[in-house]
N, C-alpha and C positions, 0 to 999 in steps of 0.2 A: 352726379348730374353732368352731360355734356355741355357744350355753348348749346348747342340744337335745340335739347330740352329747355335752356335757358330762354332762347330767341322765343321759341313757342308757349313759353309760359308768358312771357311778357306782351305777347300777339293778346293774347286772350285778357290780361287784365288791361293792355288798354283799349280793346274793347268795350267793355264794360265802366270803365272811365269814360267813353264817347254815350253810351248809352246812360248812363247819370247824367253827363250834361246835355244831352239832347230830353229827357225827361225832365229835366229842372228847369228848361227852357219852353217847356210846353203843357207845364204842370202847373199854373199860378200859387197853389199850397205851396209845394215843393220852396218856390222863391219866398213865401211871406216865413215859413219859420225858418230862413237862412239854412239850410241843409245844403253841404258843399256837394258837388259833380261825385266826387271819391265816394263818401259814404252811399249816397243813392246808388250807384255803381255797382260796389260791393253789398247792399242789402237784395239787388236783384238777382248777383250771381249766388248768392247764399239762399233765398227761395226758390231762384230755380233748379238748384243744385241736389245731388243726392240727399240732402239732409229734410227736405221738405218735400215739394212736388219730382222731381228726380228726372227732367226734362234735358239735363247737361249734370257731368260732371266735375266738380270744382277739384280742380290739382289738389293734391295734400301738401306739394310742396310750398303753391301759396302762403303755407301757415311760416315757412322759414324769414319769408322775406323783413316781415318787420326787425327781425332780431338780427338782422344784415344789414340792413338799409339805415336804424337808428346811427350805426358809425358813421357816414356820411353825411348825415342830417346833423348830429351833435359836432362833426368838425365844420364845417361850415357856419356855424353857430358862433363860434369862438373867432374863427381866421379872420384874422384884417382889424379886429376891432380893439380900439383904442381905450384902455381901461383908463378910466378918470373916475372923480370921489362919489360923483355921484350912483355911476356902475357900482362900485363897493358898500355902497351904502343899500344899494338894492338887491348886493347876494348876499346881505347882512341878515335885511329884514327877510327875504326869502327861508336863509339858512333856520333863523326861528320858526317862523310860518312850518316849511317842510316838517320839521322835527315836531313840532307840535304835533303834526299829526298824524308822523310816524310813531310815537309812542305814547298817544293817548288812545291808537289802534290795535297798541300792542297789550294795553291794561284794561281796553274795554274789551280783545279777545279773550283775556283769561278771566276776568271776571264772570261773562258769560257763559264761558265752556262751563268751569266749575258752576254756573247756579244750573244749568239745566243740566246738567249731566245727576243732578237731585230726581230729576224729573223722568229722563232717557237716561234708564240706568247702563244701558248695551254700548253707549257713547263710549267709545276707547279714553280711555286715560291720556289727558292733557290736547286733546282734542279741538279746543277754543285755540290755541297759537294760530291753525292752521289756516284762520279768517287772514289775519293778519298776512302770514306769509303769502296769500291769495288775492287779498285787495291791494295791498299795499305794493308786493312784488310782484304778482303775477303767476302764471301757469311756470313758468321758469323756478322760481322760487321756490311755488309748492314741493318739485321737485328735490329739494336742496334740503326744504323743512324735514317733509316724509324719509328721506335718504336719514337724515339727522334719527328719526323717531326707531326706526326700523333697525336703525346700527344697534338702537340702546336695548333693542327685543321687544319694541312694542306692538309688533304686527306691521300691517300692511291696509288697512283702513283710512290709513291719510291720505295717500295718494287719490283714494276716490272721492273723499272730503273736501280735499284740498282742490282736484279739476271742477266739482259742481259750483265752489263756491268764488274760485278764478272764474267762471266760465260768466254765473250769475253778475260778478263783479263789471265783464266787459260789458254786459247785456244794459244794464244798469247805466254803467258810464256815458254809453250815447243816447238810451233812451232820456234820463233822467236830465243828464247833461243837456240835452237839446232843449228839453222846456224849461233850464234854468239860464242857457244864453239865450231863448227869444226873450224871458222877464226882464233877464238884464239890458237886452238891446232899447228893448220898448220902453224900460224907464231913465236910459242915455247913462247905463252904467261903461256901456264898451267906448275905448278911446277910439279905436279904428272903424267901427261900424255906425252911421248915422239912423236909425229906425225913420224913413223916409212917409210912410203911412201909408202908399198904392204902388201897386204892381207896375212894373213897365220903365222905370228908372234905369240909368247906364250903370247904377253902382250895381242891379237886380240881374240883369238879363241881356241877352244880347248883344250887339257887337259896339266897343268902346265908343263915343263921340269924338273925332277925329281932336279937341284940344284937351281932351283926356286921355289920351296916348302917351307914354311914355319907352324909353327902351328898355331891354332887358338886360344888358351889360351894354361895356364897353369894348375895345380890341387895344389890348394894352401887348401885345408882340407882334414885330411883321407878319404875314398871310401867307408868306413866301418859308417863313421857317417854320411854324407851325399853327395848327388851328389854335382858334380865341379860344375855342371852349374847350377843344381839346386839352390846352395849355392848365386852365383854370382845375377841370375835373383831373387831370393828373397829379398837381398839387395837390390835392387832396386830398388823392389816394395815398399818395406818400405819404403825408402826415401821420394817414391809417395804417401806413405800412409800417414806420419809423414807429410811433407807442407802441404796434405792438409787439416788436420784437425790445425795445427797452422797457417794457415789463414781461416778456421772455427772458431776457438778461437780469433784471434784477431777480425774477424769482428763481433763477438756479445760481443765482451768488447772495443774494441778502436775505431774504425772506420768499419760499415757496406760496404765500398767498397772492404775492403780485404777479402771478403764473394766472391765477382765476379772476382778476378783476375782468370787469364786463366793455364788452368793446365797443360799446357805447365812448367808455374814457381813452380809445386809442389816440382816436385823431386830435380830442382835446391834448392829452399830452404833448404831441407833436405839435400842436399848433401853438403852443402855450412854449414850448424853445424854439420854435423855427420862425415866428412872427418879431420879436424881440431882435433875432439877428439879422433878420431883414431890415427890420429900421434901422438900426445901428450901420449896415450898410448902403443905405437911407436906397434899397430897392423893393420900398415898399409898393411901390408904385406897380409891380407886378401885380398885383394882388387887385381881383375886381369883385369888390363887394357882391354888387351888384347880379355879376355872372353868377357869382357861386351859390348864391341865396335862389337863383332862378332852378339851377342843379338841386340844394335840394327841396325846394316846393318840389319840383318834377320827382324827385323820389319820396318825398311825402305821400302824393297823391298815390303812387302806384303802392306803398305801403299799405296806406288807408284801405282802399281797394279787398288787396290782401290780405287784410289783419279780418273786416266784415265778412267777408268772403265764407271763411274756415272759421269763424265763431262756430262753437261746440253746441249742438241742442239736442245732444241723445244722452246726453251722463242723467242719470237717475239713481239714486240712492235709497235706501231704506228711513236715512238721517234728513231726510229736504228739514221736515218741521221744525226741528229746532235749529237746523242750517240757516231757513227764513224768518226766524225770529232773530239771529242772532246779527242779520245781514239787515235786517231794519236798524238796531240800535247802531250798529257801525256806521251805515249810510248815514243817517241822521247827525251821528257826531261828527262826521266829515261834511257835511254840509254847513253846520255850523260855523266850524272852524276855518272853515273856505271863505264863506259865506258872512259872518260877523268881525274874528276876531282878525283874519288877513285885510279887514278894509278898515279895522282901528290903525295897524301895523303900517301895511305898503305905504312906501314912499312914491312908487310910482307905478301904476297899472295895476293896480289893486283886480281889478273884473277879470283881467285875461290874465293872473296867476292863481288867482283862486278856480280860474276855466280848468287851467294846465292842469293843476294837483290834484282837483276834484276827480277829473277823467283821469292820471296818473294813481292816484293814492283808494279808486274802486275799483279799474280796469285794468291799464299798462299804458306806458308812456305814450305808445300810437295811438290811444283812444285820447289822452289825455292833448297828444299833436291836433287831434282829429277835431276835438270841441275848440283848439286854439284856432285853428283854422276859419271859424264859423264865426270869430271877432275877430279874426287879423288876417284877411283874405290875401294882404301886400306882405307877409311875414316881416313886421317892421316891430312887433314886441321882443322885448327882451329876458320874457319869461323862459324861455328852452334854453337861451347864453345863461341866465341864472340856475337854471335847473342842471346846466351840465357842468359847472363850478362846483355848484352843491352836491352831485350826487358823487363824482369823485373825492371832496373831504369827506363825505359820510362813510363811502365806502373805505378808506383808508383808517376815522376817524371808529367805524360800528362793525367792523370787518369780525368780532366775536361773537355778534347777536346770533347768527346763526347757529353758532356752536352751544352757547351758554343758553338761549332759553330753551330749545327742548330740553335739552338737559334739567332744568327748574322743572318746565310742565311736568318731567316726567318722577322728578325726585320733590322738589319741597314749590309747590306752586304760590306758595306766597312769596317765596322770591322771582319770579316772574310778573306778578302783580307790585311786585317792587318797583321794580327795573323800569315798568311801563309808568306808573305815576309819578316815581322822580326824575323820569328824564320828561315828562309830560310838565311836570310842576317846572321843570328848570329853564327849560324853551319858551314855554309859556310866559314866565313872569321877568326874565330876561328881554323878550319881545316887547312885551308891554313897557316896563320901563323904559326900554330903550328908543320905541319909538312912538307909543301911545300918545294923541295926543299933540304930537311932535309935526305930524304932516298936512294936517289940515288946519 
């Protein structure tokens, strides 16, 4: 891909970002169930596109962008911010809450494969993982799962298992997702969003009331040496630039798996040594909150965009039936655990991290950004900083799961069914104690 290509992809999804919020602003529904500019944006370029009426067609490359843009958006997240007990206490209970529901996803996919594969005898062997690797990771993942299935000789049926049921997953995440944050807005579960009751409000629509204005940064370097924002998004980059070549460096001297971590954890790394010796050199003051949170909403949206956009709706399989039976019990148990046991738990923002994981742990992180959005319009929660603390110890801390369960699915599946309810039972009853009870 040239800059060219680049410039011209970009013409076109903010486009379509103008055309969400010019509809969301003339569409009264549109404003009452909270639907941000981005996803209406992206669900028009995705109907009018080849995949339905075929009016325009939607880049393919669109589909790249989220898996780019998360770096930028996850360093941002972390840079400038000031860890104190209370922060720690919320990538505490997060780090439970996630894992709950990472591996009570992983024991309710193999329980399922194995009971209907009684049923669909044609169902490939160890077949149920591939929910798991699909909701929970993503079309990425699948990829990683099926690679895994296929080294061991078990065909090549997961792959197509695995996109219908990613694909369902993101489908799922926003639809399902949006009628469980208007419930929550309406019954004053979101800390950032007020459920107002009529159309026509400055928080709804239209242009801010002038003592509801506020700036989008600050200019923290003279003008004369370099741009404010330039300055800001350049730090950034760096960050992103600096992780990932110090885990290029560790994985050809310590360990080859820090070569594949996801670069989502670039810019954290970087920003997790380079913030520290900034204050020590007490030039922290470089650093504008403020700015960089603006950079990445602006890559937010155009993700969002993006990600709707290129949503998959031609995979069909011979397997849907028990695919959607098996994608009922999974949603439901992530709902719950979202949805009951994270509002025993969270210490704080309980609604807009059960938003995050719900759309994270059925869709992919962007779906999961995309419903954070729709309760935290000012990106001021702390769900994405907790979520990008947690998914680097997971991935450092679970970096076998990939290898070890197909492996189980494919050789002794009660040990896969293992793995999933003791590490379900262990996060679980570790959370509870720890903070059950504890925060209200």
């Amino acid at each position: 891909m040239t800059f060219g290509t680049l410039f011209q992809d970009w013409m076109i999804l903010c486009v379509f970002l103008l055309v969400g919020y010019v509809l969301r602003e003339t569409i009264p529904v549109l404003q009452k169930i909270y639907l941000p500019s981005a996803v209406i944006g992206g669900a028009v370029a995705l109907v009018g596109g080849q995949q339905v009426l075929g009016i325009w067609d939607v880049p393919a490359s669109f589909s790249s962008y989220s898996g780019t843009l998360i770096a930028l958006i996850m360093t941002s997240i972390v840079w400038g911010v000031k860890i104190n007990r209370d922060r720690i206490k919320g990538y505490l209970d997060y780090l439970c809450f996630l894992n709950t529901v990472q591996f009570g996803q992983i024991a309710i996919a193999a329980l399922t494969g194995i009971g209907l594969r009684l049923i669909w005898k044609n169902l490939p062997e160890g077949w149920g993982l591939m929910a798991f690797s699909a909701y929970f990771g993503g079309h990425g993942t699948v990829a990683t799962y099926a690679g895994a299935f296929e080294s061991l000789g078990m065909g090549q049926d997961y792959v197509s298992i695995g996109m219908i049921e990613a694909t369902m997953g993101l489908v799922c995440a926003v639809t399902v997702g949006m009628v469980i944050v208007n419930i929550g807005i309406r019954k004053g579960e979101a800390r950032y969003v007020k459920y107002i009751g009529k159309i026509g409000s400055y928080s709804e629509k239209g242009v801010l009331p002038e003592e509801k204005r506020v700036s989008i940064g600050t200019q923290r370097v003279p003008s004369g040496s370099v741009n404010a924002l330039a300055f800001q998004f350049a730090m950034m980059m760096a960050l992103v630039w600096l992780g990932k070549n110090i885990f290029a460096v560790l994985g050809a001297n310590v360990w080859s798996g820090f070569s594949s971590m996801p670069n989502m954890l670039w810019g954290i790394l970087g920003a997790v040594i380079v913030w520290p010796i900034l204050c020590k050199l007490h030039r922290e003051d470089l650093v504008d909150k403020k700015t960089c949170s603006q950079i990445s909403g602006f890559c937010l949206d155009i993700l969002i965009v993006g990600s709707i956009a290129t949503l998959n709706l031609t995979v069909f399989s011979s397997y849907l039936a028990p695919i959607l039976i098996q994608f009922v019990v999974i949603v439901l148990f992530t709902i719950m655990i979202c949805f009951w046991y994270n509002k025993k738990i969270a210490a704080h923002e309980w609604f807009e991290k059960s938003v995050f994981v719900f759309g994270q742990a059925t869709g992919a992180t962007p779906t999961g950004l995309a419903l954070l959005r729709a309760v935290d319009p000012d990106s001021i929660c702390t769900a994405p900083e907790a979520h990008g603390v947690v998914a680097a110890v997971n991935n450092l801390g679970f970096f076998w799961l990939p290898v070890l369960l197909p492996t189980l699915a494919a050789t002794m599946p009660i040990g896969e069914i293992s793995v999933g309810l003791i590490g379900f039972a262990v996060f679980f009853i570790v959370g509870w104690i720890l903070f059950a009870g504890k925060n209200r």
